[in-house]
C-alpha positions in Angstrom: 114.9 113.3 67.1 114.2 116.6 66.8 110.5 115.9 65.5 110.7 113.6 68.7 111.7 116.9 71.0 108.9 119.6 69.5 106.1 117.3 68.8 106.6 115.8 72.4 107.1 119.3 73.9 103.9 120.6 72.1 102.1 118.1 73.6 103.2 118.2 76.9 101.8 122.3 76.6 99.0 121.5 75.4 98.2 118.1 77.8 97.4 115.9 75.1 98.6 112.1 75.8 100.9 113.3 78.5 101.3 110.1 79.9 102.5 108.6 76.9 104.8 111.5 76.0 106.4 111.5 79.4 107.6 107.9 78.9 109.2 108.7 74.9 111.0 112.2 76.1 112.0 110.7 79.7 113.6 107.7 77.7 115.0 109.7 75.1 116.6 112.0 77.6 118.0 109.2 79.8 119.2 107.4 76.5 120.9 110.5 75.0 122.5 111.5 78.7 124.3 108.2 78.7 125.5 108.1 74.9 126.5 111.4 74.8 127.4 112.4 78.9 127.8 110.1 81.1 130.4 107.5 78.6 132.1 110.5 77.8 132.7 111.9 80.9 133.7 109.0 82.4 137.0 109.1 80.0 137.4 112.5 79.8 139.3 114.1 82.7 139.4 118.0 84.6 137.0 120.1 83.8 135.6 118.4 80.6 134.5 115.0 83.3 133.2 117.7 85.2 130.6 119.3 82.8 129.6 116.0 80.8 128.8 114.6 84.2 127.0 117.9 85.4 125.0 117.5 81.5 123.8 114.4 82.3 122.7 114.6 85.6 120.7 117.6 84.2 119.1 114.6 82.1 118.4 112.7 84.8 116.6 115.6 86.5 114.7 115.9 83.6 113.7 112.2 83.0 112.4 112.5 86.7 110.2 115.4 86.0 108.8 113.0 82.6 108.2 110.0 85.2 106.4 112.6 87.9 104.0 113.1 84.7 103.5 109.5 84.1 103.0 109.0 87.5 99.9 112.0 88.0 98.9 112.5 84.3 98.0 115.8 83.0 96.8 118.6 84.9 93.0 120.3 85.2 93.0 122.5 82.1 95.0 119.7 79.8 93.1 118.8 76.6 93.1 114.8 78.5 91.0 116.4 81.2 88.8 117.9 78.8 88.3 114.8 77.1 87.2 113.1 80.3 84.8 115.7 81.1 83.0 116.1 78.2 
């Protein structure tokens, strides 16, 4: 997962494959916000609910930000744009 995180991240910098990135770290991050957040906070109670819950909604904002990416691609100085132009 971690390979998963830098490799996807890397790209994303770069703009190679954006599109296709997007979709693996936005599903990863909605996948590991509910494994690891959102079950958990349901059962946990106080202050412990209220940070697992605040964690995953900070996944959820970041899944969003993959799916504006799939949704507009890469921008003008991306290595995809490059590709197109040449």
């Amino acid at each position: 997962m971690i390979a998963l995180e830098i490799a996807g991240g890397l790209a994303l910098l770069l703009g190679w494959r954006v599109r296709l990135w997007a979709v693996l770290l936005g599903g990863f991050s909605l996948v590991s916000g509910v494994i690891f957040h959102l079950v958990p906070g349901l059962a946990a109670e106080g202050m412990a609910a209220q940070n697992d819950i605040n964690h995953f909604l900070k996944n959820l904002a970041i899944a969003g930000g993959m799916g504006m990416l799939v949704a507009f691609g890469a921008g003008p100085l991306s290595l995809d744009r490059r590709a197109q132009v040449a």
